[in-house]
ZADRENLO-241188 format. One line per 3 residues: their letters; for each residue x, y, z of C-alpha. Coordinates in Angstrom, 3 decimals, decimal comma. Example, Ala and Ser with C-alpha at 12.3 -4.5 7.8 and 13.67 -1.06 7.14 Angstrom:
AS> 12,300/-4,500/7,800 | 13,670/-1,060/7,140
//
This chain:
XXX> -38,138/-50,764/-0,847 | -38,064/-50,922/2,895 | -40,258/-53,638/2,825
XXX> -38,115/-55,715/1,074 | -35,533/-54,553/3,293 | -37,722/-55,360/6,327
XXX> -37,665/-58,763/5,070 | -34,034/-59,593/4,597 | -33,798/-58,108/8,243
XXX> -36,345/-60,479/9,742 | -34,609/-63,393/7,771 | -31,074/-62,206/8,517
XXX> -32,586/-61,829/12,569 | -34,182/-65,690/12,216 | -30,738/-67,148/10,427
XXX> -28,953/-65,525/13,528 | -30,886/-67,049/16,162 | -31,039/-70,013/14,495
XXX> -26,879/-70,332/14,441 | -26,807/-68,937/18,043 | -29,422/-71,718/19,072
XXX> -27,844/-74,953/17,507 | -24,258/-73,020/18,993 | -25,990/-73,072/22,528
XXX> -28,170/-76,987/21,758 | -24,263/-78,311/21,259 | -22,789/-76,712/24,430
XXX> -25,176/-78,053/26,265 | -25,217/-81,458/24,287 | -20,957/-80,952/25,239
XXX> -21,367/-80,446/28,890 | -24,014/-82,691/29,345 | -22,380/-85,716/28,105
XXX> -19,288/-84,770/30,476 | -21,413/-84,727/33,416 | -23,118/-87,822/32,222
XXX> -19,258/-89,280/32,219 | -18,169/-87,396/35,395 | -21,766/-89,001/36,896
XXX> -20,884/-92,723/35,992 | -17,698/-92,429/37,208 | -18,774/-91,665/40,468
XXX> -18,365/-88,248/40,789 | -14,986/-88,250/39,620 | -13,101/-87,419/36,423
XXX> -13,029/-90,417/34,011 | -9,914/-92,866/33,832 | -8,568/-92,976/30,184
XXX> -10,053/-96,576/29,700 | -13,503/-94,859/30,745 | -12,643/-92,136/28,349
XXX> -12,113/-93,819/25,306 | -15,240/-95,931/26,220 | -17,292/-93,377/25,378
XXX> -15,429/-91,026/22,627 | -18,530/-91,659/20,228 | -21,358/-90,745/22,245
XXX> -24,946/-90,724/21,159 | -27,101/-87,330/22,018 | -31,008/-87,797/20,674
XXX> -30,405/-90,401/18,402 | -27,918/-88,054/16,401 | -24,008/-88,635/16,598
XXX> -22,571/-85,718/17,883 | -18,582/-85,951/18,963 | -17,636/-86,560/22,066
XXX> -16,003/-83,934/24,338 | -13,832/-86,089/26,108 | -10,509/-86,796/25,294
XXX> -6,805/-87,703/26,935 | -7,116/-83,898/27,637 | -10,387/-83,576/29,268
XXX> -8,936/-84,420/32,865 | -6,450/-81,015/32,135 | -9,456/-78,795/30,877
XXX> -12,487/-79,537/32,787 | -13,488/-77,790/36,120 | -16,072/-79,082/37,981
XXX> -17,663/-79,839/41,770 | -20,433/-82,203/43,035 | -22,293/-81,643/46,924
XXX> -23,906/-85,656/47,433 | -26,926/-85,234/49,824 | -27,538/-88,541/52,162
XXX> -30,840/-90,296/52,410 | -32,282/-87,305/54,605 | -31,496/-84,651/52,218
XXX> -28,773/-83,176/54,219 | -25,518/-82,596/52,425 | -22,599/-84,740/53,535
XXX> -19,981/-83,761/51,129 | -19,085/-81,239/48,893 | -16,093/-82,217/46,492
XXX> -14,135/-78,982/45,293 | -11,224/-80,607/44,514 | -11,727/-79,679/40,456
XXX> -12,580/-75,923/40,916 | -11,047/-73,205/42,585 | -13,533/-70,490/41,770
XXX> -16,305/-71,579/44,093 | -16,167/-71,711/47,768 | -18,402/-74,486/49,850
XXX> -21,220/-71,776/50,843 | -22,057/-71,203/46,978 | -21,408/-74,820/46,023
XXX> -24,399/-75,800/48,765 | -26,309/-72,548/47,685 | -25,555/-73,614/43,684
XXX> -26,870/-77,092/44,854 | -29,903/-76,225/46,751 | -30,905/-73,802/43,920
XXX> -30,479/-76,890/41,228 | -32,904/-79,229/43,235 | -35,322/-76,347/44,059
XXX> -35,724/-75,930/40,414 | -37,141/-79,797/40,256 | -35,060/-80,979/36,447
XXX> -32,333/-83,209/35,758 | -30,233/-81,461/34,172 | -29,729/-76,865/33,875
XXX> -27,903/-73,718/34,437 | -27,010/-72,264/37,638 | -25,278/-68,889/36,688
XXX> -22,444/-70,285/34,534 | -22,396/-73,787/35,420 | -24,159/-76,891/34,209
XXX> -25,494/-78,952/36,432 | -27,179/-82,936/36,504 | -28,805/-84,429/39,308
XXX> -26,748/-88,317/39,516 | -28,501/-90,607/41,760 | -26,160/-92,666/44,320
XXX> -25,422/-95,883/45,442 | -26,495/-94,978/48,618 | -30,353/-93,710/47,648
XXX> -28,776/-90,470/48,063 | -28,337/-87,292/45,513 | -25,237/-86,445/43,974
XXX> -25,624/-82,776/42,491 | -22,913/-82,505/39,577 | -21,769/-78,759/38,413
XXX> -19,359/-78,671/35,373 | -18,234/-75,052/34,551 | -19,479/-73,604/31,241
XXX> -18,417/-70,001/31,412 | -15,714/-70,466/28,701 | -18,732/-71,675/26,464
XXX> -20,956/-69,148/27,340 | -19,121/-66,758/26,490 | -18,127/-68,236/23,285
XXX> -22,036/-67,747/22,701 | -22,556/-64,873/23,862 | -19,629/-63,406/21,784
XXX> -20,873/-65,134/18,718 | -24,491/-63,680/19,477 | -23,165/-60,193/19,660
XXX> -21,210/-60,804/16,521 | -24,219/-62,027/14,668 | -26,434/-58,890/15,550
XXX> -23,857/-56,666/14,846 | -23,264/-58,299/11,233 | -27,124/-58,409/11,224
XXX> -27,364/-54,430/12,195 | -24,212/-53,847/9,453 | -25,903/-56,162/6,600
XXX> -29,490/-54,104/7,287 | -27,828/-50,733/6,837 | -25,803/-52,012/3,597
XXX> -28,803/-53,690/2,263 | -30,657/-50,503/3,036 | -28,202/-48,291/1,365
XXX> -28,112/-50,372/-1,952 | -31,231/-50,837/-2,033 | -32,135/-47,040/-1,954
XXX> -29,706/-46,289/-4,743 | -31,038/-49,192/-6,687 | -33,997/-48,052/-6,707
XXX> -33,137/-44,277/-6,789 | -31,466/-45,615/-10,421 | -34,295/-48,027/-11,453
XXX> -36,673/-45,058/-10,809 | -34,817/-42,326/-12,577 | -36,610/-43,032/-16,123
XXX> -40,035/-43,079/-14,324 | -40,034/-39,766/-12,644 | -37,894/-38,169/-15,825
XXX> -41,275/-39,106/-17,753 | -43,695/-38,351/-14,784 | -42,227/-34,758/-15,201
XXX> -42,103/-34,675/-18,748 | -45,914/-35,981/-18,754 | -46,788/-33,169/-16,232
XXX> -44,944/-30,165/-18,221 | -46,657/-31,530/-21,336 | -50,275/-31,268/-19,541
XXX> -49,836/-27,748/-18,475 | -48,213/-26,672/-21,573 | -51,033/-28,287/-23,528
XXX> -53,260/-26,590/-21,156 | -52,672/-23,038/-22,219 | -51,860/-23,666/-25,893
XXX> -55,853/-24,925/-26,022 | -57,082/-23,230/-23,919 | -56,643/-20,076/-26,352
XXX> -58,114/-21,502/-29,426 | -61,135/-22,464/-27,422 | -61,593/-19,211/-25,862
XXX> -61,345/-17,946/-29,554 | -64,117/-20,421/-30,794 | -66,631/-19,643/-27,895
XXX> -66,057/-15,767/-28,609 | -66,558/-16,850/-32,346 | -69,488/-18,595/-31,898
XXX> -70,837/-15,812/-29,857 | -69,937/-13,316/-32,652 | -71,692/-16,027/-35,283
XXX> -75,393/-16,323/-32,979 | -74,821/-12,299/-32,290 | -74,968/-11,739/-36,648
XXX> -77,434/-14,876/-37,797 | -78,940/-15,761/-34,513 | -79,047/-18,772/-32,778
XXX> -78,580/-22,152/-34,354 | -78,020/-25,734/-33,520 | -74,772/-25,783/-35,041
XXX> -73,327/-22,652/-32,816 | -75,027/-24,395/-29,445 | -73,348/-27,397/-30,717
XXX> -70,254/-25,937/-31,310 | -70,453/-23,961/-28,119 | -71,271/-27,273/-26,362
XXX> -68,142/-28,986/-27,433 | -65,659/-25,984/-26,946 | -67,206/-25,938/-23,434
XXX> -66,703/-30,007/-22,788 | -62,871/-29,641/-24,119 | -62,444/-27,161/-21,654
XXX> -63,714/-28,576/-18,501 | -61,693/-31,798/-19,695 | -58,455/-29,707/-19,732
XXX> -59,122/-28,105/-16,339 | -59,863/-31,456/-14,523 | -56,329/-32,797/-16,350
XXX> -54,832/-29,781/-15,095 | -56,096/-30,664/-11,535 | -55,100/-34,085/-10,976
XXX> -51,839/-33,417/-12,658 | -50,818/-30,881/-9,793 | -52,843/-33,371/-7,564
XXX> -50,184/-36,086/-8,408 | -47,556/-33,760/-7,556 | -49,083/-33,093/-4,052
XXX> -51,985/-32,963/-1,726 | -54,070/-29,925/-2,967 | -53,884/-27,123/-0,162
XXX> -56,835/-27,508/1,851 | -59,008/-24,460/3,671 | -60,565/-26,306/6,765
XXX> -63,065/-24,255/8,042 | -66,488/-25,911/10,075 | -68,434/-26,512/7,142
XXX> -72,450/-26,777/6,679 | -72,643/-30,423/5,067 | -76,349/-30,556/4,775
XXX> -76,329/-27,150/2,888 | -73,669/-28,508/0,549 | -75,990/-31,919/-0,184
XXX> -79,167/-29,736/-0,729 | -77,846/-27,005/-3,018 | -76,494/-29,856/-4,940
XXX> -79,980/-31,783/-5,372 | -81,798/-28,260/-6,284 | -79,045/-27,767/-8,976
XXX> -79,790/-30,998/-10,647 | -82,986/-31,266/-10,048 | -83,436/-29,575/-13,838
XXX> -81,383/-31,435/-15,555 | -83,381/-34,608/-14,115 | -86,517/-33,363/-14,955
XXX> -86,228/-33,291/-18,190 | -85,102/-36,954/-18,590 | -88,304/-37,834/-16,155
XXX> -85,746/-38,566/-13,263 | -87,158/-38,886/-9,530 | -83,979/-37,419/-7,021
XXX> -85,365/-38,329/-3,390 | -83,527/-39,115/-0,395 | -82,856/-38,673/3,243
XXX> -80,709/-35,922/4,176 | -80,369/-35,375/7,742 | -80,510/-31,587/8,652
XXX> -77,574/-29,727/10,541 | -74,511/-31,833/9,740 | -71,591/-30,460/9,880
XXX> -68,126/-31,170/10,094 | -64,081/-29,444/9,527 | -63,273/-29,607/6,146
XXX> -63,067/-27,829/2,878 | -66,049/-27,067/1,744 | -64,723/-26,669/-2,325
XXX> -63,779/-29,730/-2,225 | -66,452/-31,414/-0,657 | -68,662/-29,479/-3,228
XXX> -66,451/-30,984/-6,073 | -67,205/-34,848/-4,964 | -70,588/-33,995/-4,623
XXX> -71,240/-31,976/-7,807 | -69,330/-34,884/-9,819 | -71,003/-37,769/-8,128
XXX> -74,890/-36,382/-8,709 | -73,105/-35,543/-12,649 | -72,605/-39,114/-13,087
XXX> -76,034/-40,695/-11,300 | -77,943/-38,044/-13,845 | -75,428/-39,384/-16,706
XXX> -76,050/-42,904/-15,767 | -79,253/-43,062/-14,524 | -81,874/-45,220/-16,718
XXX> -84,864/-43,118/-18,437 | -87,760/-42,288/-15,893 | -85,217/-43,782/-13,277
XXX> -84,567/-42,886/-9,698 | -81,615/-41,178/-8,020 | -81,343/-41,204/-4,487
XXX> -79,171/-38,818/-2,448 | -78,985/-39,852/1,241 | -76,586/-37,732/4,023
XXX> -75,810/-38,765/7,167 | -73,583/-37,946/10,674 | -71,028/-39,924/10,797
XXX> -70,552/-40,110/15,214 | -69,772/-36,320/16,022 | -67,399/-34,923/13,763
XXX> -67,865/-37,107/10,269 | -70,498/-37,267/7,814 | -71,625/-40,036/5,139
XXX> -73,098/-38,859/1,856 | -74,253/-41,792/-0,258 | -75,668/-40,728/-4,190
XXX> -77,478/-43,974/-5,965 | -79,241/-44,396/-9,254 | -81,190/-46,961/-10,762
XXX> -79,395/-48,547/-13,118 | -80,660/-51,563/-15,727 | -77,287/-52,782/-16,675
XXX> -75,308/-52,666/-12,759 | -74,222/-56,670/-13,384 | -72,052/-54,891/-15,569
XXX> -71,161/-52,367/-13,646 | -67,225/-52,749/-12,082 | -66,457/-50,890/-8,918
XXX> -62,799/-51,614/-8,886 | -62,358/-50,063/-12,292 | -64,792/-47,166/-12,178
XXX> -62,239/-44,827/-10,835 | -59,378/-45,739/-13,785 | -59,129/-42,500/-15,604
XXX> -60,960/-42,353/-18,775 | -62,426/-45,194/-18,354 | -66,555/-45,226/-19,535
XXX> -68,957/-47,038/-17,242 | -70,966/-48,046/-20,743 | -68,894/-46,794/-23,372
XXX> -71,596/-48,471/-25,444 | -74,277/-45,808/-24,985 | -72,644/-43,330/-26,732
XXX> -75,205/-40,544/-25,651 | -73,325/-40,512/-22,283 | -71,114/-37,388/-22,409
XXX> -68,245/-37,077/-19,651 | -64,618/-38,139/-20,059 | -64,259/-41,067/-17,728
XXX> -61,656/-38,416/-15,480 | -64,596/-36,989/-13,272 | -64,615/-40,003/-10,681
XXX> -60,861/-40,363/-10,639 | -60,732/-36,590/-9,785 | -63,461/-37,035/-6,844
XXX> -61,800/-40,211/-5,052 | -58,337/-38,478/-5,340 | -59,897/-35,382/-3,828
XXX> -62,054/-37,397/-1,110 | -58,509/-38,984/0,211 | -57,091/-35,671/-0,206
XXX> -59,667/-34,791/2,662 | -58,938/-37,508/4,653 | -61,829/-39,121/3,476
XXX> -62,668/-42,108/1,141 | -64,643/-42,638/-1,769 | -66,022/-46,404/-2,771
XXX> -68,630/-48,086/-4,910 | -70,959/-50,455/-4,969 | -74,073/-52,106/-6,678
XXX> -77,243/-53,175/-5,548 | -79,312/-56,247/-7,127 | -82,842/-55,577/-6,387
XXX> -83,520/-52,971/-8,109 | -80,819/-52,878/-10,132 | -78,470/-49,702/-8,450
XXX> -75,059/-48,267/-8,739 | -73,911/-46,463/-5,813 | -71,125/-44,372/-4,322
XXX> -70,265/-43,734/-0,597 | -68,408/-40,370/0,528 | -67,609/-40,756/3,900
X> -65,573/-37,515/5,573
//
């Protein structure tokens, strides 16, 4: 919204300048062509012959009207200081003007030829440089502070209407939008109360089926239906709690306990955990992780990305495959933890949609078990600590990778 508002400003801004600068181009087109007149005539207001001579005057190629008129002799004020072949002044004419005296009509003159053009502004007055006769300089001022205030008046307008037309725009716009947007955070809510209401009406019946399927192995003994059923009840659960978390996640930035924090602990305990689970699938975990890193943050959270992104290189990770866990300082107060895995099928592999929620990396190899929510959870929580989370592949050997830099 206040981009779009930034927009009509800058627009708004440009059409006012844009008015204000053809307003000025056509007062100085005006006064020009009087001093052109004023110039030809020798320094002297045009006769009314002269006059109508030159009522369609052409500026650039463009017809613009002429200022002059039967009134012009009336309205315009003007004075002209000639200089003589050695650049001495020998007359200053203030017979038009009563406003300037003959000290600032030399100093108004000596100012325009310092200044080395044709044709300017000396305070309020427009001035040409006419060429005599006589070799000498005839310095032409016609007052312009009628017009220049005209432009100035219509600048001041302009920004005003500009500043007035922001603030409108700004206001409607926000209650627009605070409309438009009404239905969408109605059903954001609705879709949050749902979650949490859902949360604790399951989360009973599966506490009731784990303590059922204990009861069951307790009386018969263990089975592969109870460790399946076990398994499952176990999976719903952790699916519920990580929809729990990024629902209150979406309502705000989880409350974070910053504390100086042991990174390199964090990294290890995480590749001893897994290193189990890998085994049995024949997986190699190596890496490089550099020993005393540390940095301020919280360390839950940190364990969270960590503990979710070696979940998902063990998940994905082909048979007999490598996973590679690599930490590193990040200059003196950051750190870089970077989790790979070999991976057969990584042309297939899409880093911009990895972190969609519920979306399956291979949802044809059905033996992966997850939800598709665990990576969506970790980037959300890596911003949350000021941090970012991204991925990547690698072609030779085929490798997914992810890159948690705090």
């Amino acid at each position: 919204m206040v981009g779009a508002v930034a927009v009509l400003v800058v627009a708004y801004v440009l059409l006012t300048f844009g008015i204000w600068g053809t307003t000025t181009y056509r007062t100085n087109v005006m006064l020009d062509t009087l001093a052109d007149a004023i110039c030809a005539a020798g320094g002297q207001m045009p006769s009314e012959d002269q006059v109508e001579s030159i009522m369609d005057y052409q500026a650039g190629g463009t017809a613009v009207s002429s200022p002059l008129s039967p009134e012009t002799p009336y309205s315009t004020r003007f004075f002209h200081v000639v200089y003589g072949p050695d650049g001495q002044p020998s007359e200053v004419d203030l017979h038009y003007i009563a406003s300037v005296d003959e000290g600032e009509a030399l100093a108004f003159a000596n100012q325009a030829l310092d200044s080395g053009r044709e044709r300017g502004w000396e305070g309020n007055y427009r001035f040409k440089v006419c060429e005599e006769h006589e070799e000498g300089l005839n310095v032409l001022f016609v007052d312009g502070r009628l017009f220049r205030e005209r432009d100035h008046d219509l600048l001041v307008m302009l920004m005003a209407a500009a500043g007035l037309f922001s603030l409108v725009s700004l206001f409607l716009m926000f209650k627009i939008m605070q409309h438009a947007t009404k239905p969408i955070e109605e059903s954001f809510e609705r879709q949050k109360r749902f979650i949490s209401n859902a949360s604790h009406e399951l989360k009973t019946p599966l506490t009731l089926i784990l303590a059922d399927a204990d009861m069951e192995e307790w009386e018969k003994g263990p089975s592969e239906w109870i460790d399946g059923i076990r398994h499952e009840a176990r999976d719903m659960s952790e699916l519920i709690t990580q929809m729990v978390v990024l629902s209150h996640m979406d309502e705000s930035a989880r409350v974070l306990n910053l504390a100086q924090t042991d990174i390199t602990k964090i990294v290890e305990d995480a590749v001893v955990s897994w290193k189990g689970d890998g085994q049995v699938r024949g997986l190699t975990i190596d890496g490089i992780i550099k020993q005393g890193v540390t940095c301020k943050t919280d360390a839950a959270s940190v364990k969270q990305v960590v503990f979710i992104l070696m979940d998902n290189a063990n998940k994905y990770c082909d048979e007999g495959g490598t996973v590679r866990v690599d930490l590193q300082p990040r200059g003196r107060k950051g750190a870089v933890i970077t989790v790979e895995n070999s991976y057969a099928r990584a042309d297939r592999f899409d880093p911009d949609k990895v972190f969609e929620r519920f979306y399956r990396m291979d949802a044809e190899r059905s033996q992966k078990t997850g939800h598709g929510i665990g990576l969506s959870l970790a980037r959300e929580t890596a911003e949350n600590l000021g941090g970012s989370l991204e991925a990547y592949t690698l072609s030779e050997p085929p490798t997914i990778g992810f890159r948690f830099t705090l």
